[in-house]
LUMMAR-879602 format. One line per field, with one value per residue (C-alpha): chain; z, x, y; residue number from 1. Coordinates in pm, 1 decimal. Layout:
# LUMMAR-879602
kette [A,...] .
Z [Z,...] .
X [X,...] .
Y [Y,...] .
nr [NUM,...] .
END
This chain:
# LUMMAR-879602
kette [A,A,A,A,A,A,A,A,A,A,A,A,A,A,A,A,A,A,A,A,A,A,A,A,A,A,A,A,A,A,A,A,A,A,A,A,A,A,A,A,A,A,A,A,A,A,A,A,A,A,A,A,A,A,A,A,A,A,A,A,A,A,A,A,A,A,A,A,A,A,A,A,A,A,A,A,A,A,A,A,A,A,A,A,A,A,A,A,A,A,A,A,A,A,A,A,A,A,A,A,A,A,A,A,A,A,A,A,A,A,A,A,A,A,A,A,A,A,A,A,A,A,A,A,A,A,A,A,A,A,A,A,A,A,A,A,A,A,A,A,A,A,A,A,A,A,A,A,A,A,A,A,A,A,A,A,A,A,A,A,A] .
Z [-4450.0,-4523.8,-4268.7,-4132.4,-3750.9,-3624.2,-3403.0,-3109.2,-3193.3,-3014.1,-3263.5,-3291.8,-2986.9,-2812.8,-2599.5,-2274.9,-2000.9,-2082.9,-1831.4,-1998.2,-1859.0,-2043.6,-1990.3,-2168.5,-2185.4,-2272.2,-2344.0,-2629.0,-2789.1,-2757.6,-2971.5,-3188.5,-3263.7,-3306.6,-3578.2,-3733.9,-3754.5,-3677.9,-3388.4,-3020.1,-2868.5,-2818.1,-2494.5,-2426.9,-2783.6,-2697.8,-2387.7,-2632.0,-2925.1,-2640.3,-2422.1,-2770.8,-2541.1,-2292.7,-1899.5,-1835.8,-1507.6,-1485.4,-1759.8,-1607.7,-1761.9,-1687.7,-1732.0,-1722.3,-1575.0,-1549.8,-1124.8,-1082.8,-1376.4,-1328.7,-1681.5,-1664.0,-1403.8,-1592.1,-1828.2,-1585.0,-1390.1,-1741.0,-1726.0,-1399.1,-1505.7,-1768.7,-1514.8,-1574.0,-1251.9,-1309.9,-1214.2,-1231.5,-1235.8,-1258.6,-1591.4,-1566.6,-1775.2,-1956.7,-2161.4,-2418.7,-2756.9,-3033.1,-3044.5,-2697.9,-2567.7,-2308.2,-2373.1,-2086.8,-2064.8,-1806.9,-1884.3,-1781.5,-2001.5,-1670.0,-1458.3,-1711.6,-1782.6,-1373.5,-1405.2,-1668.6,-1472.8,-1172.1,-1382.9,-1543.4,-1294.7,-945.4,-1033.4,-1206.6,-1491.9,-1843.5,-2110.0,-2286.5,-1938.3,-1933.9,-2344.5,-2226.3,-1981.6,-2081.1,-2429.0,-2555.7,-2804.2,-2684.9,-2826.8,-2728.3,-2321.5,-2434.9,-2548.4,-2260.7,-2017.8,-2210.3,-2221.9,-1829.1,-1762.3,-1971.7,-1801.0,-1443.3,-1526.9,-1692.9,-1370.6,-1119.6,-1298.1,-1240.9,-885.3,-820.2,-1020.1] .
X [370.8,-6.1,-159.3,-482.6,-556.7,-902.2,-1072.2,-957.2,-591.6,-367.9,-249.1,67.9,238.8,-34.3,143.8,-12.2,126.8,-104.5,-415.6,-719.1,-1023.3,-1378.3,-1642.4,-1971.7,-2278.2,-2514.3,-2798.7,-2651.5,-2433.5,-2777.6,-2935.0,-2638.1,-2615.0,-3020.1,-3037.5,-2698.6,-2747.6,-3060.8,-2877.8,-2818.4,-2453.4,-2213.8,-2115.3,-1870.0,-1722.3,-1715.5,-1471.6,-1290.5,-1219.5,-1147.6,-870.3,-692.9,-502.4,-410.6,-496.9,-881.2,-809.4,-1179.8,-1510.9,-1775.8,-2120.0,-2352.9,-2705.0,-3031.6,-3357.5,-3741.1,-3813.5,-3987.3,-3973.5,-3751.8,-3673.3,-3334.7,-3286.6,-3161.9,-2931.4,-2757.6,-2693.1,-2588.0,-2345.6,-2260.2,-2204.1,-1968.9,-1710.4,-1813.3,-1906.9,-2231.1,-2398.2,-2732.0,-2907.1,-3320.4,-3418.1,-3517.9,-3715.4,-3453.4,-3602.5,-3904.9,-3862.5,-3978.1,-4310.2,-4398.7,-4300.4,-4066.5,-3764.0,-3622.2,-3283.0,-3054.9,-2759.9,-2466.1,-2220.0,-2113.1,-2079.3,-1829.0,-1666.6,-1607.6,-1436.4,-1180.3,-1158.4,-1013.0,-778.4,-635.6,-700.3,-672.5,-484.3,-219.9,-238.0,-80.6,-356.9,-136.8,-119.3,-485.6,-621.0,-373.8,-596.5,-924.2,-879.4,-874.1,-705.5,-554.5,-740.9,-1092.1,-926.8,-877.7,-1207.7,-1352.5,-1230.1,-1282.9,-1648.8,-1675.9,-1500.1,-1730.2,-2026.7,-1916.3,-1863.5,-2193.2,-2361.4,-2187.1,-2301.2,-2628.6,-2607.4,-2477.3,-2686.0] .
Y [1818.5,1931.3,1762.1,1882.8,1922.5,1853.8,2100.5,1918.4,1874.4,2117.8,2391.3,2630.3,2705.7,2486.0,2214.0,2027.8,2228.1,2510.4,2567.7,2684.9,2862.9,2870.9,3105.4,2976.5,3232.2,2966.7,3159.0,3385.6,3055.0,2895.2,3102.6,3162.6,2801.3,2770.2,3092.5,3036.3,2640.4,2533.1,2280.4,2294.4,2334.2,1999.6,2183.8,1841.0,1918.3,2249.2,2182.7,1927.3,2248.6,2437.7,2250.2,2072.2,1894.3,2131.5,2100.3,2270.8,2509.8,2613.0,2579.1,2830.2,2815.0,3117.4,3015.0,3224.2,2996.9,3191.0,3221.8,2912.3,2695.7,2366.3,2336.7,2417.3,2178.3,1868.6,2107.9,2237.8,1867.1,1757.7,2068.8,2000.1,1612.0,1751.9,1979.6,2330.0,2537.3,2670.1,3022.1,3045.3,3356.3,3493.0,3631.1,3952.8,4238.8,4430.9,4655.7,4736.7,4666.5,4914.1,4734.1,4763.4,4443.9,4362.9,4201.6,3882.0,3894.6,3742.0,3968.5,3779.2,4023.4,4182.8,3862.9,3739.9,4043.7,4116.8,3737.9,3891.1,4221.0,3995.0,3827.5,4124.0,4415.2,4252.5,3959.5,4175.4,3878.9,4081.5,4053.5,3780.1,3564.9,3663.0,3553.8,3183.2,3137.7,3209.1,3021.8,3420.3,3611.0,3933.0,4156.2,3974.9,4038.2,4410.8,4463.9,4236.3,4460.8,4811.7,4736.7,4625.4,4915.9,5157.9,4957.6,5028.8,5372.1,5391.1,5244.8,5453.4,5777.2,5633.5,5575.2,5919.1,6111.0] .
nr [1,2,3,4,5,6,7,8,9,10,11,12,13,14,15,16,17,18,19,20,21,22,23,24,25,26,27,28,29,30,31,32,33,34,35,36,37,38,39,40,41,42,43,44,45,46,47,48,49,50,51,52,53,54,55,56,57,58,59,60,61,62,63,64,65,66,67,68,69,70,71,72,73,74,75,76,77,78,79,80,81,82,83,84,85,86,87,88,89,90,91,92,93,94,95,96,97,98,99,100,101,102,103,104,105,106,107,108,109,110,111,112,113,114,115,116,117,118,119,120,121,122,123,124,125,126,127,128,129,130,131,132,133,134,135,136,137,138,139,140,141,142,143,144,145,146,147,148,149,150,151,152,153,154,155,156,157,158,159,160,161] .
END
């Protein structure tokens, strides 16, 4: 038996009664997709590869839009059209780069991390219960929540200080 799955065909120890949860930072697979294959994201494939049969609890899209430009506007109805819940947030100046110029970023790291914090640290989810649900392995939770952990700490040191 040497059959080959599709992308969208459940896999090993993938059955229907699974939930799944997606969390889609759409401007970094944007770009990802644009440098790595000169395309734009399938994000209705993308639900499809990530479900593989099983039941979708919640698809989250975190979007960045420039204050007062309405591009994004049919994107995220299309989005919307498609069942993710999406969070919209202002691009802002991050930092310089080495040239002098400033760098727009809408830095959404922490927004999706502080989703996976809930799960895991307020929820009481294990990371195993946690990687299930967010269509996640293990280690990707782990390291999730190590680096919104470091960030916090990193922010309230500059608060106090």
């Amino acid at each position: 038996m040497n059959e080959r799955l599709s992308a969208t065909d459940p896999g090993p120890g993938e059955h229907g009664d699974q939930r799944v949860a997606l969390f889609v930072d759409t401007q970094n697979l944007y770009y990802a997709a644009r440098d790595a294959a000169g395309r734009n994201l399938d994000y209705e494939l993308l639900l499809k590869i990530a479900t593989r049969g099983r039941r979708l609890h919640a698809a989250t899209a975190y979007v960045v839009e420039r204050e007062g430009e309405s591009t994004a506007y049919g994107f995220v109805t299309r989005l919307s059209a498609l069942g993710y819940r999406v969070r919209r947030r202002a691009v802002r100046i991050h930092r310089g780069d080495g040239e002098g110029r400033l760098v727009l970023e809408g830095d959404w790291d922490m927004g999706i991390a502080a989703d996976i914090v809930r799960a895991v640290g307020l929820q009481g989810r294990s990371f195993g219960e946690t990687a299930a649900r967010h269509a996640m392995s293990e280690g990707a939770v782990r390291v999730a929540l190590h680096r919104a952990l470091r960030r916090l700490s990193e922010l309230r040191a500059t608060m106090i200080e």
